[in-house]
C-alpha positions in Angstrom: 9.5 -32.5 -17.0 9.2 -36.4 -17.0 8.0 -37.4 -21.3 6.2 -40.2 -19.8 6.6 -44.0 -19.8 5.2 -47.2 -21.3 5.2 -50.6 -19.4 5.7 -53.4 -21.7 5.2 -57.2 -22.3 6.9 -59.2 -24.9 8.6 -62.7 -25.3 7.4 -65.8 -26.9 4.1 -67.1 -27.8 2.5 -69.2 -25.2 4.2 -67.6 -22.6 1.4 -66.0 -20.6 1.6 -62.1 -21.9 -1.4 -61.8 -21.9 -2.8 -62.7 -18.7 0.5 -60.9 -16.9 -0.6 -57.5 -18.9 -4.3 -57.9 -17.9 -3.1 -58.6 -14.4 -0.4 -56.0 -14.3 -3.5 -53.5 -16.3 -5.7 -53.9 -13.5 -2.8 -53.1 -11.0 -2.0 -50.2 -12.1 -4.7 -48.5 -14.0 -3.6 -49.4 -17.2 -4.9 -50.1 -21.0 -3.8 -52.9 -23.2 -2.0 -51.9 -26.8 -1.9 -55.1 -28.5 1.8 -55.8 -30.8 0.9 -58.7 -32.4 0.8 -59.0 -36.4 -2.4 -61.5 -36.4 -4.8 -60.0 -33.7 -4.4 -57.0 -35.5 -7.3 -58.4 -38.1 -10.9 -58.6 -37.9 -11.8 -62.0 -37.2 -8.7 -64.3 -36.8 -9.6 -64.9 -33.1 -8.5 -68.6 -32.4 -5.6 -69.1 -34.0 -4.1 -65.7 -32.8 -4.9 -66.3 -29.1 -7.0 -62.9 -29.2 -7.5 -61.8 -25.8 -10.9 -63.1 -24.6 -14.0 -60.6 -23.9 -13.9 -60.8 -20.6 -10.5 -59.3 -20.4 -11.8 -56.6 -22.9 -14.8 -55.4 -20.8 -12.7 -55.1 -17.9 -9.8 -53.5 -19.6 -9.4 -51.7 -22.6 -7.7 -52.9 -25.3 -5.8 -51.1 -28.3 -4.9 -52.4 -32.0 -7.2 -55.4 -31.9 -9.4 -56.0 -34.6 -8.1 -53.4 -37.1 -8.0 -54.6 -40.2 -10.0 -57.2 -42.4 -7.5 -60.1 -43.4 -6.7 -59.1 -47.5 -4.6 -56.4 -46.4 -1.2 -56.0 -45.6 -0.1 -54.3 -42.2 3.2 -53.2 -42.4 5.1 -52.3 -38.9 5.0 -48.7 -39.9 1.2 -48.7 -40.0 0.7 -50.7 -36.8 3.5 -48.0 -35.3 1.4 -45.0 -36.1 -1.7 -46.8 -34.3 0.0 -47.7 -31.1 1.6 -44.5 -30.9 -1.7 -42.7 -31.1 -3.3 -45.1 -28.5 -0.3 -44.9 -26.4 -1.0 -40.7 -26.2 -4.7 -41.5 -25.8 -4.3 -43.5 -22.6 -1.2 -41.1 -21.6 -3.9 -37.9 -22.0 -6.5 -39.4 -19.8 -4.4 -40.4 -17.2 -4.3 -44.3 -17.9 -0.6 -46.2 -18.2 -0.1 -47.5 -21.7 1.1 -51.5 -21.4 2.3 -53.0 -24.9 1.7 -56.3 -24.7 2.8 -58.8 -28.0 5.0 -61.1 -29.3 5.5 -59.6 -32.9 9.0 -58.4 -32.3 9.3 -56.2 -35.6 6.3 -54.2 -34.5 7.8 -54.1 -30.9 11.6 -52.6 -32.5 9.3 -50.5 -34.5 7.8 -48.4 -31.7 11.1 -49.2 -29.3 13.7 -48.3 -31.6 11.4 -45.8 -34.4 11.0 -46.5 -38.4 12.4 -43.7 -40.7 10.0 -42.6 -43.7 11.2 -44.9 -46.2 10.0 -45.6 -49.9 6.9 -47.4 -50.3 7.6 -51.1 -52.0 8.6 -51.1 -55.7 6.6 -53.9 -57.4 8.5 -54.3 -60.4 12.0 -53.7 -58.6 10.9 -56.4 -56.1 9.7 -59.2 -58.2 13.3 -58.7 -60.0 15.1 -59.7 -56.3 12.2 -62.4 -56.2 13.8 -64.2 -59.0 17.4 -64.1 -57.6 18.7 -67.1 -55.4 18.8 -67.1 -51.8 22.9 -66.8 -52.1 22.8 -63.7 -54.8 20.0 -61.8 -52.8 22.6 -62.4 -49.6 26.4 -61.3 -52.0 24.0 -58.5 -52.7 22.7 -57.1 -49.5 26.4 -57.7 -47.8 27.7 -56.0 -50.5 25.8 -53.1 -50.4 24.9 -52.9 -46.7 27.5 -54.9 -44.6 26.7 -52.8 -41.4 22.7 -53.9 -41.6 23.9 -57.5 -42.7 26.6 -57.8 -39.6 24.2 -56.3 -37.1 20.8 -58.4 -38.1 22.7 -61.7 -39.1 19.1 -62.7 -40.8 18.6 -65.4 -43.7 15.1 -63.9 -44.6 14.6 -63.0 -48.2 12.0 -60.8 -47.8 14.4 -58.1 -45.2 17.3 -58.9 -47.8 15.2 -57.4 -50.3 13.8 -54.9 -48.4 17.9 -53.5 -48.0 18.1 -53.6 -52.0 15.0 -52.2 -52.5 15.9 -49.2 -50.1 19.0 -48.5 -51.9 18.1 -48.7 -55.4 15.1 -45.6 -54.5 16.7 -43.7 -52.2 21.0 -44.3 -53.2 21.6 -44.8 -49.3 21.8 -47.8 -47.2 19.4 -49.2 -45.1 21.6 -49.0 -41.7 22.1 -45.2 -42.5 18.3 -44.4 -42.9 17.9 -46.8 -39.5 19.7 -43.5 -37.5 17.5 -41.7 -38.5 14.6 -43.7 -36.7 11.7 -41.5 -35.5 10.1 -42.3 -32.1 8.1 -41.5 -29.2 10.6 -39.6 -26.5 9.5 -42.2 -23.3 10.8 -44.1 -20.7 10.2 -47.7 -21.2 10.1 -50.6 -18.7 9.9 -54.2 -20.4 9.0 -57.6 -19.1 8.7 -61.0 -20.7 8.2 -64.3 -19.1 11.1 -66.7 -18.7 9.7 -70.0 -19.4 12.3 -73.3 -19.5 12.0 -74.8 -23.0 10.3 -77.7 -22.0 7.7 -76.0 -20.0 7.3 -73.5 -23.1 7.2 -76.6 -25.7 4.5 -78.0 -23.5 2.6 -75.0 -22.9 2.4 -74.7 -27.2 1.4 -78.2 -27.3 -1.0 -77.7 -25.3 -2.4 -74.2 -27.0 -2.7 -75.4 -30.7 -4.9 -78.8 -29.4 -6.9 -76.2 -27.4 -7.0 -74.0 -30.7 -8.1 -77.1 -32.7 -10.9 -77.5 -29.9 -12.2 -74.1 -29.7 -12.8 -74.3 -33.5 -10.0 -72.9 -35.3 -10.9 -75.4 -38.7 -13.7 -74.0 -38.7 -12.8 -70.3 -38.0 -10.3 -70.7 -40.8 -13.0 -72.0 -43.3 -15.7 -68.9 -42.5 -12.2 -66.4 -43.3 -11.6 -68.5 -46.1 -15.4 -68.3 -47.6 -15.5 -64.5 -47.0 -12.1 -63.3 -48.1 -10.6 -66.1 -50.3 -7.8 -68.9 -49.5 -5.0 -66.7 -50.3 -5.7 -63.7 -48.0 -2.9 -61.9 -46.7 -3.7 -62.8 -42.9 -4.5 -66.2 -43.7 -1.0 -67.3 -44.8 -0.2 -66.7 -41.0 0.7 -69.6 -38.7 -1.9 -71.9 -37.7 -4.5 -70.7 -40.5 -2.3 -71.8 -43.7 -2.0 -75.3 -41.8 -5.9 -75.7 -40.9 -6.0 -74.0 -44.9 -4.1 -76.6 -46.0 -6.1 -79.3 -44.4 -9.3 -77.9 -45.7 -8.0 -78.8 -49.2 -7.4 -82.1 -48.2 -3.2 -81.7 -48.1 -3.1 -82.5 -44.5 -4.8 -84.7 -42.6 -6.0 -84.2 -39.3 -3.2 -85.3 -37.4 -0.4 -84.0 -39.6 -2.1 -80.6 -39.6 -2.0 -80.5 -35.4 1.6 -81.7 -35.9 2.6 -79.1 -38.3 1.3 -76.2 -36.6 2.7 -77.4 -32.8 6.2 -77.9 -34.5 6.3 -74.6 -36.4 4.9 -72.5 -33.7 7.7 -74.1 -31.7 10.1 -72.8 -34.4 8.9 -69.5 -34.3 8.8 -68.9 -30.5 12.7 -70.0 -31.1 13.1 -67.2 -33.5 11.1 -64.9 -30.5 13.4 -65.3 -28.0 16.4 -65.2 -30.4 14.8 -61.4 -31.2 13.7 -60.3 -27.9 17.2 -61.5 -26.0 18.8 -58.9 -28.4 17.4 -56.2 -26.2 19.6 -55.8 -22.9 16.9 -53.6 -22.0 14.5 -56.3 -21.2 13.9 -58.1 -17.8 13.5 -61.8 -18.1 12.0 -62.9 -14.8 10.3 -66.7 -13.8 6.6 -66.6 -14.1 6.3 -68.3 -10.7 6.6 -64.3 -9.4 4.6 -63.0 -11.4 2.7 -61.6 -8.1 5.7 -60.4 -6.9 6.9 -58.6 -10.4 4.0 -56.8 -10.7 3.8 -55.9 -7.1 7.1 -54.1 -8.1 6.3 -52.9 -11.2 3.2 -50.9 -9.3 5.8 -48.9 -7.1 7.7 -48.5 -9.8 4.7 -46.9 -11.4 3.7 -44.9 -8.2 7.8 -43.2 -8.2 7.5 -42.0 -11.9 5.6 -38.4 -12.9 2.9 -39.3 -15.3 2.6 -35.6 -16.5 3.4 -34.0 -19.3 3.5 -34.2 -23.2 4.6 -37.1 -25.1 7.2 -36.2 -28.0 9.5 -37.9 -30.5 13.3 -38.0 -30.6 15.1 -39.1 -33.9 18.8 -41.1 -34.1 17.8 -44.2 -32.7 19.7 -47.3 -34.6 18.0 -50.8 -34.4 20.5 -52.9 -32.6 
C-alpha cells in the first residue's frame, strides 16, 4: 500500500511559489505547508512576502505565524511541525503542497535530520573566536566527506560539524545516514525564471515592500520585541532596522536590501539545483504544469498511513 505523497514548491524568492501553490491547491484539493524561515513568525508580514488573507480563507495554510520573533526556529523544529501538518491534511483526505524557499528546512523534511546534540554555548563561542581559515582546516580535517559534499564557506554550519563531534565523537556526514523522515513519494516543482526577469521581478518586490509599509512594520517589531530580535536580523528587516537608526538612508536602504535579496536568491538556486529530483519548468506553463500535476495526482492512491524511513544522506 501506496505511503502517500507530498506535492512540492521551491526555488528562489520572487519567483511566484506562492501563487503557483495556491493555484495548484485549489486544483487539486490541496493545503498549503509554508517552508520559509521568516513567515514562520508572528508578525513579519511584509518583508517575508506572507501569503495574503485572501489566499488563506480560500485555502488553508500550515506553519505561518508560529512563533513570536525572539526565538530561534531551528530546521528540526519547523520539521516536526510540517510533518504533523503534512499527516493532518494526509488524514482528512486533503494533498499536502510544501511551498517555500528556505532550502535547509526543505532538505530537512526531504532528506530527514538525525537527533543530534542541542548547541553547546560555551563550546561554540570557543569556534566563534577562531578565524574563518582555522574553523575551515578544522571541519576538513575532521569531516572531509561533509566538507567535499556541502563545499559551504558559512561559519555557522562549520561550527555546527565541530560542535557535533566534540559531543557525540562522530562526524557529522555519519550522523547525516542516519537521517529520519517521512516514508513518501514526493513530486517537486520550482519556477524557472531567466536572471534578468528574476532580478527584475526582486526589484520590483522590495519597492512594493517599501510601499506596503515594511519601515514601518519593522519599527512596531522593533518597539515590541527589541532591535536585536532573532527574526529581525532577517533580510529586509535588519536593512529597514538599520535605517531607523539613521545608518542608511532611504535610498541606500532600498538599494541594500534589492542587491542582497539578489544574492540570496543566487545562493537559492545554487541549493535547490543540487536536487536532480526537482523539475524546473518556464512559468509561462504554469496552466499547463499544473494541469499535469492534477493527473498526476488523480493516478496516485492517497490511502494509507504515513511512516518514516531512516538512512537518508543529504546530498
Amino acid at each position: 500500500m501506496s505511503n502517500g505523497f507530498v506535492i512540492a514548491i521551491v526555488g528562489p524568492t520572487a519567483s511566484g511559489k506562492s501563487e503557483i501553490g495556491f493555484e495548484l491547491a485549489t486544483a487539486v484539493d490541496g493545503e498549503i505547508v509554508s517552508c520559509d524561515s521568516v513567515q514562520i513568525y508572528r508578525g513579519l508580514d511584509i518583508g517575508s512576502a506572507k501569503p495574503p488573507h485572501t489566499y488563506r480563507e480560500r485555502i488553508p495554510h500550515h506553519c505561518l505565524d508560529l512563533y513570536d520573533p525572539n526565538v530561534r526556529v531551528s530546521a528540526g523544529l519547523y520539521k516536526q511541525h510540517a510533518e504533523t501538518a503534512i499527516k493532518d491534511i494526509w488524514k482528512r483526505g486533503k494533498v499536502p503542497i510544501v511551498v517555500g524557499g528556505t532550502g535547509l528546512y526543505f532538505n530537512a523534511l526531504y532528506y530527514g535530520l538525525f537527533e543530534g546534540p542541542p548547541a553547546h554555548p560555551e563550546r561554540r563561542a570557543f569556534y566563534q573566536s577562531l578565524s574563518h581559515e582555522e574553523l575551515l582546516h578544522r571541519a576538513k580535517t575532521i569531516d572531509p566527506e561533509w566538507c567535499l559534499k556541502n563545499q559551504t564557506q558559512d561559519p555557522r554550519r562549520l561550527i555546527r560539524v565541530l560542535e557535533v563531534y566534540d559531543l557525540t565523537g562522530q562526524k557529522l556526514s555519519t550522523l547525516h545516514k542516519r537521517n529520519k523522515r517521512l516514508k513518501v513519494e514526493w513530486y517537486i516543482l520550482a519556477p524557472q525564471w531567466t536572471r534578468e526577469i528574476l532580478y527584475e521581478r526582486i526589484n520590483t518586490r522590495v519597492l512594493s515592500m517599501i510601499e506596503q509599509g515594511l519601515v514601518e512594520e519593522t519599527a512596531r517589531l522593533r518597539a515590541q520585541w527589541g532591535k536585536d530580535a532573532y527574526a529581525l536580523q532577517s533580510l529586509g528587516y535588519k536593512e529597514a532596522g538599520l535605517y531607523l537608526d539613521g545608518i542608511y538612508d532611504k535610498n541606500t536602504m532600498i538599494a541594500t536590501i534589492q542587491q542582497e535579496t539578489r544574492r540570496y536568491a543566487k545562493r537559492q538556486l545554487t541549493w535547490f539545483r543540487k536536487n536532480k529530483a526537482i523539475l524546473w519548468f518556464d512559468p509561462a506553463i504554469t496552466s499547463s504544469i499544473i494541469e499535469h500535476t492534477k493527473r498526476w495526482v488523480l493516478t496516485h492512491n492517497r490511502e494509507g498511513e504515513i511512516d518514516y524511513e531512516e538512512g537518508s544522506p543529504w546530498p
